[in-house]
C-alpha positions as CSV (number, residue, x, y, z in Angstrom):
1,X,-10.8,61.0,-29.9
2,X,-8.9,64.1,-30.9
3,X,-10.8,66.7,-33.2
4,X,-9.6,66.7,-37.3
5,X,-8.8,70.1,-38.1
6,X,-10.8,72.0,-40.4
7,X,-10.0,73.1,-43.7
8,X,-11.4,76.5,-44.8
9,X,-13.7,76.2,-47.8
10,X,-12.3,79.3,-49.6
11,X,-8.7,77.6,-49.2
12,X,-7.5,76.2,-52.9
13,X,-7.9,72.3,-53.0
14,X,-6.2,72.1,-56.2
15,X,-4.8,74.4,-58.7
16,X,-3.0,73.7,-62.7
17,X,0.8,73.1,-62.9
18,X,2.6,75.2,-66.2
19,X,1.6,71.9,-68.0
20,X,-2.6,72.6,-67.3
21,X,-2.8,69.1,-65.0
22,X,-5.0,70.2,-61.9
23,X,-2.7,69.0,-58.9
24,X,-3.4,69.4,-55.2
25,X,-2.6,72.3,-52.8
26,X,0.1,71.7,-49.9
27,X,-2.8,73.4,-47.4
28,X,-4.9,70.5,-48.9
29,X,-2.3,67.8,-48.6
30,X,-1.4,68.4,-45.0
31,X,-5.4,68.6,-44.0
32,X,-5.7,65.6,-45.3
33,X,-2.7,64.2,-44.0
34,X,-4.2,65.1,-40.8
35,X,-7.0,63.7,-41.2
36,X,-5.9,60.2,-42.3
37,X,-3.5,59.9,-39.7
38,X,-4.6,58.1,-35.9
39,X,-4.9,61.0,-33.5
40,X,-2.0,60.9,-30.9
41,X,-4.1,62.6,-28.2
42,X,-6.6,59.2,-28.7
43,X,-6.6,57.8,-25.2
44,X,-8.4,54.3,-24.2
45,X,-10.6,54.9,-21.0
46,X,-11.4,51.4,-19.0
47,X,-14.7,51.2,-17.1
48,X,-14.4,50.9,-13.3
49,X,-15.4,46.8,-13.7
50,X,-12.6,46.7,-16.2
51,X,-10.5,48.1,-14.0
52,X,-11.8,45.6,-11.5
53,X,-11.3,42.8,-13.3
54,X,-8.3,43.2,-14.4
55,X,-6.6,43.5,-10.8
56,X,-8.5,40.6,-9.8
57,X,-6.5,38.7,-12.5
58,X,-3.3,39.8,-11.6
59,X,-4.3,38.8,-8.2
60,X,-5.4,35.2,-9.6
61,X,-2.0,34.8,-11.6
62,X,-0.2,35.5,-8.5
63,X,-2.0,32.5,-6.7
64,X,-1.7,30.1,-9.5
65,X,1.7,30.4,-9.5
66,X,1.9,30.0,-5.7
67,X,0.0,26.9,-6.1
68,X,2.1,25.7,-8.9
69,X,5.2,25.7,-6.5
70,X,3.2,24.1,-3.6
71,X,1.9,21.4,-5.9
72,X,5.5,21.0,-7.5
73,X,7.0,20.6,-3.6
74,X,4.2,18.4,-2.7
75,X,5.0,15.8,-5.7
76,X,8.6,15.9,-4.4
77,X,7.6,14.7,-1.3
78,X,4.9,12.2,-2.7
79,X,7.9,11.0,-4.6
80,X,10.1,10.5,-2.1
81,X,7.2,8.9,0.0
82,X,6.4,6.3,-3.1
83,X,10.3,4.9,-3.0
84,X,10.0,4.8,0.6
85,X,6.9,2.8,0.6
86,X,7.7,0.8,-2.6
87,X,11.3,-0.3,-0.4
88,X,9.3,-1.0,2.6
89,X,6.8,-3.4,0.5
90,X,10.2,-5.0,-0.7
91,X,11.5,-5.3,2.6
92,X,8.0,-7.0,3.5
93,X,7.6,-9.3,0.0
94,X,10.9,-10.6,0.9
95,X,10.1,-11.5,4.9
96,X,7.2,-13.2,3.7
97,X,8.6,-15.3,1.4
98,X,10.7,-16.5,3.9
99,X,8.5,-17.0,6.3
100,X,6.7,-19.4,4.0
101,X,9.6,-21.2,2.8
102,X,10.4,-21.7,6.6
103,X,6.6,-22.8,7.1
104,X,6.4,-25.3,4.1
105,X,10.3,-26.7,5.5
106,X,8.3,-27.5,8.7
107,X,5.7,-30.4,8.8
108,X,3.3,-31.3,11.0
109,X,1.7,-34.1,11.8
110,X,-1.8,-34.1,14.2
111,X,-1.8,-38.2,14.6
112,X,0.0,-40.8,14.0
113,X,-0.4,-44.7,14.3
114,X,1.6,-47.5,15.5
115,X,1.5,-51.0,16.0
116,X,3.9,-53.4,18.4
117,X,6.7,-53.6,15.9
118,X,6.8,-49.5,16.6
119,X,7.3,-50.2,20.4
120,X,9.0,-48.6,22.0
121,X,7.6,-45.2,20.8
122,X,8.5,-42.0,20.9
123,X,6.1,-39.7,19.8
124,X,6.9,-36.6,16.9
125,X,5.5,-33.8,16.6
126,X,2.2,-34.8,16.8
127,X,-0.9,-34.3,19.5
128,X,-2.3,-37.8,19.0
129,X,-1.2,-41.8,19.0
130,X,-3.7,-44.5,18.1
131,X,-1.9,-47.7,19.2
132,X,-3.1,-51.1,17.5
133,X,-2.1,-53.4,20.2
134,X,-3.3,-56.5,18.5
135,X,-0.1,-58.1,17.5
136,X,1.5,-57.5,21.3
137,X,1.8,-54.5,24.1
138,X,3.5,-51.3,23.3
139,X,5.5,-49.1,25.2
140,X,5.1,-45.2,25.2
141,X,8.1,-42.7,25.5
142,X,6.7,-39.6,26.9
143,X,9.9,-36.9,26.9
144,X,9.3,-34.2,29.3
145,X,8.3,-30.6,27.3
146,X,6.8,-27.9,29.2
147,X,3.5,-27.8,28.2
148,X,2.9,-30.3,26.2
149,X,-0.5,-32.3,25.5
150,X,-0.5,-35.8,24.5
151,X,-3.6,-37.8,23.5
152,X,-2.7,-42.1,23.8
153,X,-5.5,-44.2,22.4
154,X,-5.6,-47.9,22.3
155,X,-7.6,-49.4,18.9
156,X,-7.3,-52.5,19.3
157,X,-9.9,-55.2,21.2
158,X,-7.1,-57.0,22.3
159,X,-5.8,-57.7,26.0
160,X,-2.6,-56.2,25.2
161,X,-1.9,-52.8,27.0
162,X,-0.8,-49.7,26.0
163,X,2.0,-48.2,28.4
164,X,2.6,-44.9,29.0
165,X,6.4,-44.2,30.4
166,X,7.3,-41.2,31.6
167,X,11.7,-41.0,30.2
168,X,11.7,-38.3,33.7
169,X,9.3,-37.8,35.8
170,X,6.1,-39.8,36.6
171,X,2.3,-39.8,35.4
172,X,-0.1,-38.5,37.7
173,X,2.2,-39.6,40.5
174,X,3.0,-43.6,39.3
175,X,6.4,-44.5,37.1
176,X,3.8,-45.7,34.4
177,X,0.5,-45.2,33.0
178,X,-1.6,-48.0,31.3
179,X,-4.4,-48.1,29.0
180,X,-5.9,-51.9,29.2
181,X,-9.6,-51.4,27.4
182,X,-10.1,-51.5,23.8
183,X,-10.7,-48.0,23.1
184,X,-9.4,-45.8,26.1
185,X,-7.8,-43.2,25.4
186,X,-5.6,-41.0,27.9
187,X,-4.9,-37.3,27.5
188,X,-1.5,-36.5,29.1
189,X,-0.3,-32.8,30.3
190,X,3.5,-32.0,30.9
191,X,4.3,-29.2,33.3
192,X,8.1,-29.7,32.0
193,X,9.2,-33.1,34.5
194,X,6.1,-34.5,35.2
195,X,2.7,-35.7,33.1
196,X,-0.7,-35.3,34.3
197,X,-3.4,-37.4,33.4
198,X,-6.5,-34.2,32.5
């Protein structure tokens, strides 16, 4: 801080006007003057870890910001990846959906029965046939389909048979197939003309 100035103890602080009022000096007013007033020559001197600090800060306002324009690109992209992915889960909702409107539209049956008032029979879409011959035989259809698997059972203690015929091809070889004992069952294998017995 700057030195105040001195004022010389013999200098007049005050002397009388004409009127007899005791009224300050100018040598006094501008000491003190001086003397009130902040000293121009007052510099501020920062310790070396001030110092330090400081530049570190700058240095840590520089990289904030650099991260604040990373992170601001980054949830651009993110953004763009969300719609993208939000479309795609659309895309997928809606393939779904039909998929399981085509799968309800499609019914399927494991087994089946019939009697002789079903004969002659061709089997749906089904992998098995119980045949009650009690009332009179019954004729199978068996269309050729590559691959195939038929299973032909006879329920019934009857004498009646249960025939198994081939609309191309043969059965293990023979134009028909029958299944005479209360029962017996036959399991039938297409290789797309013909029908094996397995």
């Amino acid at each position: 801080m700057a030195k105040l100035p001195s004022f010389a103890p013999r200098q007049e602080i005050a002397v009388r006007d004409q009127t007899g009022r005791l009224i300050a000096t100018p040598a006094f007013l501008r000491w003190l003057d001086l003397s009130l007033r902040p000293s121009v020559d007052t510099v501020v001197e920062l310790s070396e870890e001030q110092q330090t600090q400081i530049e570190q800060n700058t240095i840590d306002i520089a990289a904030n910001a650099t991260q604040i324009a990373t992170n601001t690109g980054n949830i651009a992209l993110n953004a763009g990846n969300i719609a993208t992915n939000t479309a795609a889960i659309a895309a997928n909702v809606a393939a779904i959906a039909l998929l399981r409107t085509d799968l309800e539209s499609v019914t399927v049956k494991e087994m089946e029965s019939i009697t002789f008032a079903d004969s002659p029979h061709n089997p749906g879409d089904v992998t098995t046939v119980l045949c009650d011959a009690s009332s009179g035989a019954i004729v199978v259809n068996l269309t050729a389909e590559d691959g195939r698997v038929l299973n032909i059972k006879k329920t019934d203690s009857t004498t009646n048979a249960v025939t198994l015929t081939p609309a191309t091809g043969t059965v293990e070889g023979s134009a028909t197939a029958p299944i005479t004992l209360s029962g017996m069952s036959l399991t039938v294998h297409c290789d797309g003309t013909n029908w094996f017995i397995v």
